[in-house]
SEFIKOL-950059 format. One line per 2 residues: their letters; for each residue x, y, z of N, C-alpha, C, O. Coordinates in nm, 3 decimals. Last residue first. Example, Ala and Ser with C-alpha at 12.3 -4.5 7.8 and 13.67 -1.06 7.14 Angstrom:
2
SA) 1.285,-0.225,0.708,1.367,-0.106,0.714,1.290,0.003,0.787,1.341,0.114,0.804; 1.319,-0.569,0.780,1.230,-0.450,0.780,1.320,-0.330,0.780,1.424,-0.332,0.846;
This chain:
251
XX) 8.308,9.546,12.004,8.207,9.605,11.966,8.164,9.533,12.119,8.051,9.549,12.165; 8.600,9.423,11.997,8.532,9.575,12.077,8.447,9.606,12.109,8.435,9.676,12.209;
XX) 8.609,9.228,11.817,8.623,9.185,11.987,8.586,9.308,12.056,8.540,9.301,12.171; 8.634,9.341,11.601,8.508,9.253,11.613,8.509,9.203,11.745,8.413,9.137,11.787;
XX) 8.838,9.494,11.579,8.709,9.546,11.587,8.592,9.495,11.628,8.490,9.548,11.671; 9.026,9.292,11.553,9.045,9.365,11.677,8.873,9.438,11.678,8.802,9.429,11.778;
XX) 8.999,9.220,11.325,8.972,9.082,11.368,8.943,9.202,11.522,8.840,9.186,11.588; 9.091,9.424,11.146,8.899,9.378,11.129,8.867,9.319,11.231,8.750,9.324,11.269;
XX) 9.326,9.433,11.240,9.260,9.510,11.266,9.122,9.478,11.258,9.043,9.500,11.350; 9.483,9.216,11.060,9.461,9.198,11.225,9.359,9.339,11.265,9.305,9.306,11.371;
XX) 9.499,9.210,10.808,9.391,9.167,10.886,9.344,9.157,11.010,9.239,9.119,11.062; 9.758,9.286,10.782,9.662,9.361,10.701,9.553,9.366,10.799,9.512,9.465,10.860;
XX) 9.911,9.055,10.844,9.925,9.176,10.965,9.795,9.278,10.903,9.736,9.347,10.987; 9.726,8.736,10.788,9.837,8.854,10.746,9.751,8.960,10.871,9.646,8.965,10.935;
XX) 9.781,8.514,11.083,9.694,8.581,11.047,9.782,8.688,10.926,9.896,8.723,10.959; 9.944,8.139,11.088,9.937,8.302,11.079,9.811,8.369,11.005,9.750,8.321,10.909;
XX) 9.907,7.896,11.014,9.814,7.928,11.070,9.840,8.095,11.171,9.785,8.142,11.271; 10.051,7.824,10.775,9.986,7.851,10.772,9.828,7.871,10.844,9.713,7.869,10.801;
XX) 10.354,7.966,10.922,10.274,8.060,10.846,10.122,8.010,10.805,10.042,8.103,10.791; 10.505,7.814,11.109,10.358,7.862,11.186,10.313,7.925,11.052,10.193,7.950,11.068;
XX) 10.835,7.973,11.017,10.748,7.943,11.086,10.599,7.923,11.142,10.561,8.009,11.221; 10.896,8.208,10.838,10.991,8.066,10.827,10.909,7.949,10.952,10.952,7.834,10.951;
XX) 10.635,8.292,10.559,10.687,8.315,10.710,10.788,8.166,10.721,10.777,8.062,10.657; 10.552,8.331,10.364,10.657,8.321,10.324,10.710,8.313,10.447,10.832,8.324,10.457;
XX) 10.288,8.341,10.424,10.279,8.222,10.329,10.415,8.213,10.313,10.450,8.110,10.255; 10.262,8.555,10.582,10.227,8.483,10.610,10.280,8.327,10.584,10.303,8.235,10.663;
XX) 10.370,8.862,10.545,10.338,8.737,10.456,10.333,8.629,10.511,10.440,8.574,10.486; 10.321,8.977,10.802,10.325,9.037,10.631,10.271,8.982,10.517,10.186,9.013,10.434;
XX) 10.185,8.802,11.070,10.312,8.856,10.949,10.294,8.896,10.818,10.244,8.822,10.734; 10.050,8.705,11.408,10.062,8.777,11.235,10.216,8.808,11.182,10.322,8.830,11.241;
XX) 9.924,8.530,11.583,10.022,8.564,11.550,9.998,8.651,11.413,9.907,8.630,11.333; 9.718,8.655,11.888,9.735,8.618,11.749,9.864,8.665,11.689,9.917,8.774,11.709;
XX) 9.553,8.602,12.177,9.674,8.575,12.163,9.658,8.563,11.956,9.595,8.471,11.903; 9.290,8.761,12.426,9.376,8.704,12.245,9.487,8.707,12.189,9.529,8.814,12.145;
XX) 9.147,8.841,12.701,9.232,8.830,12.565,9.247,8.746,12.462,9.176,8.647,12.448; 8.927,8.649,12.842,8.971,8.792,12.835,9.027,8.865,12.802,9.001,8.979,12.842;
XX) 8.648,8.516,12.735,8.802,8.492,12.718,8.781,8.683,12.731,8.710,8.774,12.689; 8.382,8.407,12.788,8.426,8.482,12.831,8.546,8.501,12.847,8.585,8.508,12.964;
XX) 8.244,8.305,12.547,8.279,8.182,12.638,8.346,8.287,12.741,8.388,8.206,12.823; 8.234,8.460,12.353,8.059,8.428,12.383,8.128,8.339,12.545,8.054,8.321,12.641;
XX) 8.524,8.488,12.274,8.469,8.626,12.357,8.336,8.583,12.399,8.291,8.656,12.488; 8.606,8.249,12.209,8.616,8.277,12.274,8.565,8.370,12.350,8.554,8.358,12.472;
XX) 8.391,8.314,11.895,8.398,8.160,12.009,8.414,8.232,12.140,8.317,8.277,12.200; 8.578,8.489,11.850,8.442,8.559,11.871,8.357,8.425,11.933,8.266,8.442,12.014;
XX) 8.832,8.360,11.770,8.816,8.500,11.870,8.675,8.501,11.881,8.667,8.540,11.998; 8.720,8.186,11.590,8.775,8.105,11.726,8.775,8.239,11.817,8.723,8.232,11.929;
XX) 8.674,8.314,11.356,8.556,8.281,11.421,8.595,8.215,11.586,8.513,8.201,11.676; 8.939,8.442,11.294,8.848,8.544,11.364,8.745,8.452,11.400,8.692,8.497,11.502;
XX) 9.039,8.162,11.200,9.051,8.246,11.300,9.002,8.341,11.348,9.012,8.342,11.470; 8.952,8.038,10.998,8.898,7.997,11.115,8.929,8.108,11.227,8.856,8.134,11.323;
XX) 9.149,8.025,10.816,9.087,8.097,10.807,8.925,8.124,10.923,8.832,8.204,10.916; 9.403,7.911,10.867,9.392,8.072,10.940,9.247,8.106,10.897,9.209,8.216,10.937;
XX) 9.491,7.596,10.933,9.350,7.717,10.844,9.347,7.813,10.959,9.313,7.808,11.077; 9.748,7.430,10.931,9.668,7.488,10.991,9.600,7.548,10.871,9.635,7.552,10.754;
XX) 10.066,7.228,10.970,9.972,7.304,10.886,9.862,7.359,10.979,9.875,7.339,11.099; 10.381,7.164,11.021,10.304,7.198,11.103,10.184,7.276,10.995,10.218,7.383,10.943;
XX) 10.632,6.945,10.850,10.603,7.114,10.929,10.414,7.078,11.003,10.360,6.968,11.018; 10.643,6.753,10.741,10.746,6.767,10.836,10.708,6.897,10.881,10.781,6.948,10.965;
XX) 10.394,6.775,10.576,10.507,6.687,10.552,10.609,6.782,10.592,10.658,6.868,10.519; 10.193,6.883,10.750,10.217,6.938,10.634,10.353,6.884,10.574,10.422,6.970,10.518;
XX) 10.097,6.805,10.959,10.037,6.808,10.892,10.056,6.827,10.740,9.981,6.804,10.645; 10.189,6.883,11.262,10.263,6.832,11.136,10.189,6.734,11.033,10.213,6.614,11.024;
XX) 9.895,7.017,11.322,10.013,6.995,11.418,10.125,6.886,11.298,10.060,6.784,11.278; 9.740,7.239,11.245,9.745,7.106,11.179,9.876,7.028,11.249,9.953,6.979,11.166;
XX) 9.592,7.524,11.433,9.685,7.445,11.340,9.620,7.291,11.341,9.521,7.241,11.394; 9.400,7.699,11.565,9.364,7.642,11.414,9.486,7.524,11.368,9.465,7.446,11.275;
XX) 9.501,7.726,11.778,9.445,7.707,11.769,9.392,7.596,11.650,9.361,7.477,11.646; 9.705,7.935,11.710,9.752,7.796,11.698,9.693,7.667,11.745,9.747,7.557,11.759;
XX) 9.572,8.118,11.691,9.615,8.138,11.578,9.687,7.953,11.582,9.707,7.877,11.487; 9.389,8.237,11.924,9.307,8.177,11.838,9.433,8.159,11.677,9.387,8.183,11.565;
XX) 9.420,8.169,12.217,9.516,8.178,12.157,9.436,8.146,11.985,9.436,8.031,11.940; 9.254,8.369,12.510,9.244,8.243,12.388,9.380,8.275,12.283,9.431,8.387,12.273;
XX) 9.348,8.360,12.793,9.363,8.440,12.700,9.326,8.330,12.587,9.372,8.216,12.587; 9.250,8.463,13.114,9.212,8.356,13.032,9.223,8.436,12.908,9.158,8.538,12.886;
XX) 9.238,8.604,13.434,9.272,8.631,13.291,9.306,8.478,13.198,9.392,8.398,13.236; 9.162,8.499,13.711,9.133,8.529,13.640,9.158,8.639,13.511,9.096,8.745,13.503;
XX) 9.206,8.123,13.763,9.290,8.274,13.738,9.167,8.351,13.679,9.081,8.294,13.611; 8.996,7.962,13.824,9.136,7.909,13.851,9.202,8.077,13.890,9.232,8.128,13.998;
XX) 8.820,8.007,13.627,8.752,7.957,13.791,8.886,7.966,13.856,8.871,7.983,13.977; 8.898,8.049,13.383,8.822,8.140,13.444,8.826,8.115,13.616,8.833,8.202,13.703;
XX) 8.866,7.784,13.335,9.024,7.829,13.360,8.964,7.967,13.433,8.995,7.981,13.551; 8.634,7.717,13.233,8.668,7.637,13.357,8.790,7.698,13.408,8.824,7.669,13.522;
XX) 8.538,7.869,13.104,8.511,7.945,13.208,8.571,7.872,13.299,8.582,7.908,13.416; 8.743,7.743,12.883,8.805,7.902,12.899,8.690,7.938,13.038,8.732,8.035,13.101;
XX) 8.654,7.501,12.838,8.814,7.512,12.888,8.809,7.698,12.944,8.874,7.748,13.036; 8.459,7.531,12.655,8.436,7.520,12.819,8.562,7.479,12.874,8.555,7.409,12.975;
XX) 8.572,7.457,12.403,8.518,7.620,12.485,8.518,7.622,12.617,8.573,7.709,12.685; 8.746,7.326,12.289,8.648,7.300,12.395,8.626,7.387,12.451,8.664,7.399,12.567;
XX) 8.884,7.265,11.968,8.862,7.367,12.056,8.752,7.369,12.171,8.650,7.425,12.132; 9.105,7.036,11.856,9.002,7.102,11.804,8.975,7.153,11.961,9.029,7.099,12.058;
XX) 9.350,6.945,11.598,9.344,6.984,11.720,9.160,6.992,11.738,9.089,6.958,11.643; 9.576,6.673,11.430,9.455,6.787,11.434,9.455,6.823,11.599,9.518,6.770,11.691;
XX) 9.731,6.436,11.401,9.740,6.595,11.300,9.653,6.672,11.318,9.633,6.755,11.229; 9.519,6.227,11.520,9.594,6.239,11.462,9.657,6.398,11.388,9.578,6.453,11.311;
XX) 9.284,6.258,11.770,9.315,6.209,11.645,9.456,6.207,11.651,9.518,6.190,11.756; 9.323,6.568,11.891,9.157,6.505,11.845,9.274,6.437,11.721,9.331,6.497,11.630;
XX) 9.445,6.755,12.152,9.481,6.687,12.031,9.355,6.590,12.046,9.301,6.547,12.147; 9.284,7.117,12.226,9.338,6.965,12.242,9.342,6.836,12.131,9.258,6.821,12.043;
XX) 9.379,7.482,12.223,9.316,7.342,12.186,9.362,7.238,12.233,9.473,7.241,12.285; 9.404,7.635,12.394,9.506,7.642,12.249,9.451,7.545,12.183,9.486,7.530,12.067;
XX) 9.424,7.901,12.584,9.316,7.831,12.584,9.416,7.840,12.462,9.480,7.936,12.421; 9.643,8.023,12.889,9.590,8.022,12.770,9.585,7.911,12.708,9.669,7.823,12.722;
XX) 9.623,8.220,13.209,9.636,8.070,13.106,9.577,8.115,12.990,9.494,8.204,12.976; 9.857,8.404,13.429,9.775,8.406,13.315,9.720,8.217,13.269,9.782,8.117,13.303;
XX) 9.949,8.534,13.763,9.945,8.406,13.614,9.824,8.482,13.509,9.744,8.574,13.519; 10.085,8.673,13.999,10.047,8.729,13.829,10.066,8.600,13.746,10.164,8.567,13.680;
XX) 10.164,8.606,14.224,10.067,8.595,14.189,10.028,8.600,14.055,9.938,8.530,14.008; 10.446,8.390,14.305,10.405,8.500,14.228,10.243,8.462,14.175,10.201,8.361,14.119;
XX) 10.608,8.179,14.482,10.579,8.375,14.503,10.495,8.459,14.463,10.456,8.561,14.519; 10.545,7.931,14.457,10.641,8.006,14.445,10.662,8.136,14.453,10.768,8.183,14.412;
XX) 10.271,7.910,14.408,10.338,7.867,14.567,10.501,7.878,14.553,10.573,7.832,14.641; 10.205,8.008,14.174,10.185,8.073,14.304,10.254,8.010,14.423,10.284,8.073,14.525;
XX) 10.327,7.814,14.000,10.343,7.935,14.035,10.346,7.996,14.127,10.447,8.043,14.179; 10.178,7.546,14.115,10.342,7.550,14.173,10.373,7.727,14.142,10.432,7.788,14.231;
XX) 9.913,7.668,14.075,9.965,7.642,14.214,10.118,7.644,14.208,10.183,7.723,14.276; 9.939,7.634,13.796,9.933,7.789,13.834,9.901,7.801,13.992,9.868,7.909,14.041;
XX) 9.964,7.377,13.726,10.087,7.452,13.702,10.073,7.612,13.780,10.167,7.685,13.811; 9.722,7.297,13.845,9.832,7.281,13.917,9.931,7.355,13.854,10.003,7.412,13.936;
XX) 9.497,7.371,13.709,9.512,7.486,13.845,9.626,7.416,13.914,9.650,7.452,14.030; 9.473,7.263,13.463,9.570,7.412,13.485,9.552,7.403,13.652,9.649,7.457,13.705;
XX) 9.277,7.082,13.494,9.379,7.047,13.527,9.497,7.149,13.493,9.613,7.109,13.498; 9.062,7.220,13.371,9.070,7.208,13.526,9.217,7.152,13.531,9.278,7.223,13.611;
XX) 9.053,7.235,13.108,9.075,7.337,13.141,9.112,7.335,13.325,9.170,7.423,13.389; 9.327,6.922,13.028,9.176,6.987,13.065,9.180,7.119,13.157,9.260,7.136,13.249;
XX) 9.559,6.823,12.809,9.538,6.858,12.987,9.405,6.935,12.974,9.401,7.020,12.885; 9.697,6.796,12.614,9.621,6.650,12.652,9.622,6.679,12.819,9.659,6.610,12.913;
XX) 9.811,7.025,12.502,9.701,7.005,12.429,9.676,6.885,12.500,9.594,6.830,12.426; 9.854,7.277,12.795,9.942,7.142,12.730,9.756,7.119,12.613,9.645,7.167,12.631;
XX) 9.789,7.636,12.802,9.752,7.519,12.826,9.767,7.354,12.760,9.684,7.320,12.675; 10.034,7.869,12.850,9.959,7.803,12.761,9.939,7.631,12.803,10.020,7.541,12.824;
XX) 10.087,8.070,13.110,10.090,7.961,13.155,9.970,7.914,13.013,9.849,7.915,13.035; 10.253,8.377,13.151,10.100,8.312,13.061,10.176,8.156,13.057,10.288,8.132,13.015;
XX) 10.338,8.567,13.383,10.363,8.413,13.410,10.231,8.314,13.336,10.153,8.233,13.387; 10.461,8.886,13.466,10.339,8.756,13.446,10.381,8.630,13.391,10.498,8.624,13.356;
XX) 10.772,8.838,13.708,10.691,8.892,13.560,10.534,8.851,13.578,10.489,8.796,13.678; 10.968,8.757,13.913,10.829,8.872,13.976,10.737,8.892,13.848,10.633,8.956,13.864;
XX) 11.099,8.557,13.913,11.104,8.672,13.814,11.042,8.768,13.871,11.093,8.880,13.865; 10.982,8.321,13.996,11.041,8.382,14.096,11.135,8.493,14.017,11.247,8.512,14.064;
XX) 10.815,8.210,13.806,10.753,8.237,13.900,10.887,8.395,14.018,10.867,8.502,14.075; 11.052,8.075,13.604,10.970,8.184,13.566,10.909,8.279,13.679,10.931,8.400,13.672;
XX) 11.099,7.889,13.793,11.194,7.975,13.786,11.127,8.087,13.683,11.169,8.201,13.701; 10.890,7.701,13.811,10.927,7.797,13.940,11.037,7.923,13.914,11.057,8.021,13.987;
XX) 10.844,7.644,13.541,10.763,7.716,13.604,10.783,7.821,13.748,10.739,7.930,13.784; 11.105,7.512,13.536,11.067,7.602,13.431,10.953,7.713,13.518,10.976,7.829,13.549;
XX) 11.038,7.295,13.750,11.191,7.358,13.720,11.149,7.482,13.647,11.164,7.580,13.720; 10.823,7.139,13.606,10.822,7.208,13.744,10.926,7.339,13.741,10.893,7.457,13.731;
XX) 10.652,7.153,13.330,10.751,7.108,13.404,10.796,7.214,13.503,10.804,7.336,13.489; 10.385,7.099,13.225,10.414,7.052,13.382,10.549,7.025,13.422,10.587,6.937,13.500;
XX) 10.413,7.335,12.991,10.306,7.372,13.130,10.322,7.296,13.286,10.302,7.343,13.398; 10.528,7.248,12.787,10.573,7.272,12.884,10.525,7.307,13.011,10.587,7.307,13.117;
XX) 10.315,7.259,12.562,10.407,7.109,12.611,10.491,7.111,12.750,10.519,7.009,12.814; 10.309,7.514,12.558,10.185,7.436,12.587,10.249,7.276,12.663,10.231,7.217,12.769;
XX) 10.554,7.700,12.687,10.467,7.668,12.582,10.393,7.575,12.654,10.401,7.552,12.775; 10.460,8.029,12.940,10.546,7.889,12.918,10.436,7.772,12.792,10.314,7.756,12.793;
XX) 10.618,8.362,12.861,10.533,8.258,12.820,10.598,8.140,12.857,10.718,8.114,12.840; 10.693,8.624,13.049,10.708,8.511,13.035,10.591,8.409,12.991,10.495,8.377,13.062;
XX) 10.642,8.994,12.989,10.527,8.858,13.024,10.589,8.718,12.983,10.542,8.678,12.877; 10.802,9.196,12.961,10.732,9.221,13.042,10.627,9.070,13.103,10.568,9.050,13.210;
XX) 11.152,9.125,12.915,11.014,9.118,12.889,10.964,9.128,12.964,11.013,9.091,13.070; 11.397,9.182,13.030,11.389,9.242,12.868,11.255,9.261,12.868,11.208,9.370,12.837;
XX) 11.467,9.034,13.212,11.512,9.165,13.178,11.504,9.233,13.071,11.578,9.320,13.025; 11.365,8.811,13.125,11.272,8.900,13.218,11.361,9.016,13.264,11.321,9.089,13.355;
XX) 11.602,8.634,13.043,11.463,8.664,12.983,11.409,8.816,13.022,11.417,8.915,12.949; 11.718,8.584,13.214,11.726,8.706,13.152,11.640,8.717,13.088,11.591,8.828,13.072;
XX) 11.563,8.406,13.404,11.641,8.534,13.445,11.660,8.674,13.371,11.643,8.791,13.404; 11.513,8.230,13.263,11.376,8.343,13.304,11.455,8.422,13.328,11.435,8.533,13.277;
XX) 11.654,8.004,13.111,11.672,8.134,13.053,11.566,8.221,13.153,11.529,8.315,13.082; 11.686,7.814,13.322,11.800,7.884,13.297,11.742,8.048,13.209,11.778,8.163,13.235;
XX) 11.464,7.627,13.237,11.491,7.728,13.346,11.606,7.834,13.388,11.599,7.919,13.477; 11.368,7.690,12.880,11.450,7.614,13.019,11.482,7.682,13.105,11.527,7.794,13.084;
XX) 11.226,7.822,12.694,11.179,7.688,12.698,11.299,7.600,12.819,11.306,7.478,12.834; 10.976,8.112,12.720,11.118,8.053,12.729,11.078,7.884,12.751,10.976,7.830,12.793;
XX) 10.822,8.323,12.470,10.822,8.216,12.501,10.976,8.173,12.578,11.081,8.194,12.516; 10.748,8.672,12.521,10.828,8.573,12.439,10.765,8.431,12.555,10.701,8.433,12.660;
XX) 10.635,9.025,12.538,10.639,8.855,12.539,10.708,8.731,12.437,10.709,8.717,12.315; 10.651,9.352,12.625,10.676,9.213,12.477,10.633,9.114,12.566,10.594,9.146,12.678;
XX) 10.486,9.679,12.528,10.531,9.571,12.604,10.547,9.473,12.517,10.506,9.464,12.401; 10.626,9.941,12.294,10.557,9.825,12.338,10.605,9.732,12.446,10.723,9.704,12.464;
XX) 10.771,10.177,12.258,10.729,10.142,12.375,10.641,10.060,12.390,10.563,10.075,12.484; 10.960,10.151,12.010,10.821,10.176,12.005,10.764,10.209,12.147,10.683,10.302,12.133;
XX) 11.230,10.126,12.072,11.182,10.200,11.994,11.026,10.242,11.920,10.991,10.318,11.829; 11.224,9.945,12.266,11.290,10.106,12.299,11.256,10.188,12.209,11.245,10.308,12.232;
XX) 11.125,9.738,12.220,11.070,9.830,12.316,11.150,9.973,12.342,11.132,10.070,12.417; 11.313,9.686,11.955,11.131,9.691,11.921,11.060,9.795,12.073,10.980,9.888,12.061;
XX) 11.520,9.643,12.151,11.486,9.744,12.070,11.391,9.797,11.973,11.385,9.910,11.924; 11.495,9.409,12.270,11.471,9.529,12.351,11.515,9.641,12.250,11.549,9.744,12.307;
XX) 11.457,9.233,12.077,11.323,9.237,12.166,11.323,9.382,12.191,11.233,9.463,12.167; 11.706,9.237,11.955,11.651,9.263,11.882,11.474,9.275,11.918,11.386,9.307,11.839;
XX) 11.847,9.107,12.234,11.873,9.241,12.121,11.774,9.294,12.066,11.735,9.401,12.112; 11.711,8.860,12.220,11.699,8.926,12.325,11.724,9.115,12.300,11.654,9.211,12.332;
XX) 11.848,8.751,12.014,11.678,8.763,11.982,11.619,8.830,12.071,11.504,8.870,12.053; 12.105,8.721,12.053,12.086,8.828,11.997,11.918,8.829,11.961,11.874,8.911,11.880;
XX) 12.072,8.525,12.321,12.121,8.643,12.328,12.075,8.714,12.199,11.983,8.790,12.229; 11.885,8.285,12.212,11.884,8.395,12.290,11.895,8.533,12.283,11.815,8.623,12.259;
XX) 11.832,8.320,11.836,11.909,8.235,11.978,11.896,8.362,12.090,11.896,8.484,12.071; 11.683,8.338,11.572,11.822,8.392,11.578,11.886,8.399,11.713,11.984,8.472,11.726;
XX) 11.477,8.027,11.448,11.537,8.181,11.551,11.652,8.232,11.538,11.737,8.161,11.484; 11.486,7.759,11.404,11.441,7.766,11.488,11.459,7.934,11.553,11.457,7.962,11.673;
XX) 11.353,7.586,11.110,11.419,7.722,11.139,11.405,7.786,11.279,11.314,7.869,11.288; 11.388,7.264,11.102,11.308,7.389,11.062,11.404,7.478,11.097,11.523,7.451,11.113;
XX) 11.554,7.029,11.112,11.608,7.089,11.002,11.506,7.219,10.981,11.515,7.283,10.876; 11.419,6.874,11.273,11.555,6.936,11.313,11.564,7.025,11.220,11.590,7.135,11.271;
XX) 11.062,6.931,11.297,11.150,6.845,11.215,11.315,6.961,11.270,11.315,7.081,11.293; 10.882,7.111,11.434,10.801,6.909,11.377,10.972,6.853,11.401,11.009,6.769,11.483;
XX) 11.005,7.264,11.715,10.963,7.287,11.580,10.993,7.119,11.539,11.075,7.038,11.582; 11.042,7.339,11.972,10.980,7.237,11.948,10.940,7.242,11.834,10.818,7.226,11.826;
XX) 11.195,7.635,11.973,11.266,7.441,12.049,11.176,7.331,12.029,11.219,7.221,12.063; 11.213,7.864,11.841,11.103,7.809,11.855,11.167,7.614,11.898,11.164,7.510,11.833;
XX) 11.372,8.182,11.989,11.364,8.033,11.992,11.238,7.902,11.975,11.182,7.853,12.073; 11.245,8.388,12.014,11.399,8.398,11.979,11.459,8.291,11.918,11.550,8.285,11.835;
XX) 10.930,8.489,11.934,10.968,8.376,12.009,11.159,8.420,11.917,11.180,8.463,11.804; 10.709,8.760,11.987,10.788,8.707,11.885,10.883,8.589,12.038,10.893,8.601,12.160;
XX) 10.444,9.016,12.067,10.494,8.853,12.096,10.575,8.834,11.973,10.533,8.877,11.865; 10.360,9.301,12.225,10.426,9.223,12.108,10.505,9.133,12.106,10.623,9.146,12.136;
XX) 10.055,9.361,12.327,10.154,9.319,12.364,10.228,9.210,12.246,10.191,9.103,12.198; 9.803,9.632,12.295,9.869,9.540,12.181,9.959,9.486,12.263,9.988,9.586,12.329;
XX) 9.571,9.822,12.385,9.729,9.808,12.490,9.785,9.672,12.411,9.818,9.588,12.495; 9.358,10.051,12.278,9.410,9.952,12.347,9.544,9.909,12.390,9.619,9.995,12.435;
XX) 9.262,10.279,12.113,9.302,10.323,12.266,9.308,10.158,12.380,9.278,10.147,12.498; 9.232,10.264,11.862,9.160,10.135,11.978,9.171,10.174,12.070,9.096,10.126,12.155;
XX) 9.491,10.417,11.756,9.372,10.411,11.708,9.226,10.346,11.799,9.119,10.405,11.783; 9.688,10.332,11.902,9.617,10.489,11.907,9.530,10.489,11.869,9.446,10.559,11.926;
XX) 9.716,10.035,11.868,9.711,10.147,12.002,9.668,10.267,12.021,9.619,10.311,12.125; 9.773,10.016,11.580,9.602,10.021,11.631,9.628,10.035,11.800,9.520,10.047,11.859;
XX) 9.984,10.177,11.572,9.881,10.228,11.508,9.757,10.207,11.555,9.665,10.286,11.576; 10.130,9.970,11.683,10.168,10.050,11.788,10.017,10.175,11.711,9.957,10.249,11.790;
XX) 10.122,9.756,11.528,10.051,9.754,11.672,10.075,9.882,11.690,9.973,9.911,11.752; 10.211,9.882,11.269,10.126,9.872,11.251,10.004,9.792,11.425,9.881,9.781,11.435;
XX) 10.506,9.838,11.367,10.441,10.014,11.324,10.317,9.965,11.348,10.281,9.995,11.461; 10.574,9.604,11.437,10.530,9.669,11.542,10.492,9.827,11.522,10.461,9.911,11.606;
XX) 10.587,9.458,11.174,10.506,9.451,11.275,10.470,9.516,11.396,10.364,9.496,11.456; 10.819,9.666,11.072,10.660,9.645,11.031,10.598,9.584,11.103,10.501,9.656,11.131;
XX) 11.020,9.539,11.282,10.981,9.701,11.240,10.833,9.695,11.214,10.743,9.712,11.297; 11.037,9.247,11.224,10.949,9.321,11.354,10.882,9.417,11.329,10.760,9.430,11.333;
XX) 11.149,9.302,10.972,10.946,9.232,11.017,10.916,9.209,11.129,10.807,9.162,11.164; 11.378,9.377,11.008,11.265,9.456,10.900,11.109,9.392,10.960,10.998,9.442,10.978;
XX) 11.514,9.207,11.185,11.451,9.364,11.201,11.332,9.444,11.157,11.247,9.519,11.205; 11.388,8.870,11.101,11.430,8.972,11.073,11.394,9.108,11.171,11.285,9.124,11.224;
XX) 11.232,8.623,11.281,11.323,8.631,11.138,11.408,8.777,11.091,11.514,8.752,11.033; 11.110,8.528,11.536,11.189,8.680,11.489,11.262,8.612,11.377,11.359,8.541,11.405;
XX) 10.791,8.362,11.512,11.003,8.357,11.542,11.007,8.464,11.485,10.929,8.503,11.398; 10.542,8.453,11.495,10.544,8.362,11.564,10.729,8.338,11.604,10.772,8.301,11.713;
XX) 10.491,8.840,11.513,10.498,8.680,11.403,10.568,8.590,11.535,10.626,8.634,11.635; 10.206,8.898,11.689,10.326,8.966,11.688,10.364,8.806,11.605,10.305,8.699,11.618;
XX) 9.996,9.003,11.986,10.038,8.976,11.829,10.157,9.023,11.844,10.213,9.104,11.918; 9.751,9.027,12.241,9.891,8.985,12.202,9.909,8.918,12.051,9.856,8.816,12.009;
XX) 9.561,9.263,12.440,9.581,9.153,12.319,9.715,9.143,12.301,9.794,9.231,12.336; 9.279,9.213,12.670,9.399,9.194,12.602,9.440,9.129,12.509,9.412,9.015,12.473;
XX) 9.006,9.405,12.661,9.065,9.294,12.657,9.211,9.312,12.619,9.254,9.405,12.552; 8.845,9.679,12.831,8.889,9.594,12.732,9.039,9.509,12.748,9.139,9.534,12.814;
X) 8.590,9.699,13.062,8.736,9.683,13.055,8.772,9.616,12.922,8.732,9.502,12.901;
């Protein structure tokens, strides 16, 4: 069975860099005979500093989702960050993300849950792969079977993260689909005077980490440019590269 994957740039900044981002999934779909799910956030609500760039807001980031799926037929995913938005959310998307920081709040989770969607439940950075099996109880004991978790790292220090493999069979034991997130993984959590740094260049080795540890997808962000992205760029993958990285999880 091959794995799942999810790319796609980290905030919708533009038409134009969906467009290009989603020619080039919808290429390695035919090409991989795999199933790409295209992630962009409307709203990034926990960005370092007030003054980042947080999206172009619900409603019109919701626009600009369901016409990447109308005009490619990709499935999407987004991130929601209050219980208010699953509703609509999930008239648009096929897979409610809840972020990492958000994993124990109740309100959020049940109202994602009672969407009927999947329900990728990213793992908080100061919670252990065992201590998921409560956000993905209040799920389930809200209706819905379809969870996911995903593996992101845990805070080491100050401005850093770093990666406990044995988070991904322990989550394994819980659900089973366990997605590594190998792009925010790598970050520098504001690291970068008021933003958020990272080494992308770590990243194909955190996918091939995950795949020896038995991760059953991959969560990666990409963009064009990376270095000019308004968000996350420097622990974006460029979109060039996302294919080498897909080959090396096939074999």
């Amino acid at each position: 069975m091959k794995p799942i994957f999810i790319a796609g740039p980290c905030v919708i900044e533009s038409a134009e860099c969906l467009d290009e981002v989603a020619k080039e999934l919808v290429r390695l779909n035919e090409k991989y005979k795999v199933d790409i799910i295209f992630k962009s956030s409307f709203d990034k609500a926990n960005r370092t500093s007030i003054s980042s760039y947080r999206g172009p807001g619900m409603e019109k980031g919701l626009q600009m989702l369901a016409d990447i799926k109308a005009k490619y037929g990709l499935k999407l995913l987004t991130d929601i960050h209050e219980s208010y938005q699953s509703a609509p959310v999930a008239e648009v998307v096929d897979v409610l993300q809840i972020p990492a920081f958000l994993c124990r709040q109740t309100d959020l989770l049940v109202s994602a849950a009672k969407t009927g969607k999947i329900v990728n439940v990213k793992k908080a950075q100061f919670l252990s792969g065992e201590d998921m099996k409560y956000p993905v109880q209040k799920v389930k004991e809200s209706g819905n079977e379809k969870v996911w978790l995903t593996e992101r790292g845990n805070i080491y220090g100050y401005n850093n993260l770093v990666v406990d493999f044995r988070n991904i069979p322990d989550m394994k034991k819980i659900v089973p689909t366990v997605i590594m997130d190998c792009t925010h993984s790598v970050q520098r959590p504001g690291a970068a005077g008021g933003k958020t740094g990272g080494n992308r260049e770590f990243v194909p080795s955190m996918a091939l980490a995950a795949k020896a540890f038995g991760a059953t997808g991959y969560f990666f962000e990409v963009h064009p440019n990376p270095d000019e992205a308004k968000s996350d760029g420097p622990n974006m993958l460029f979109l060039k590269d996302l294919e080498k990285v897909i080959i090396s999880l096939l074999d």
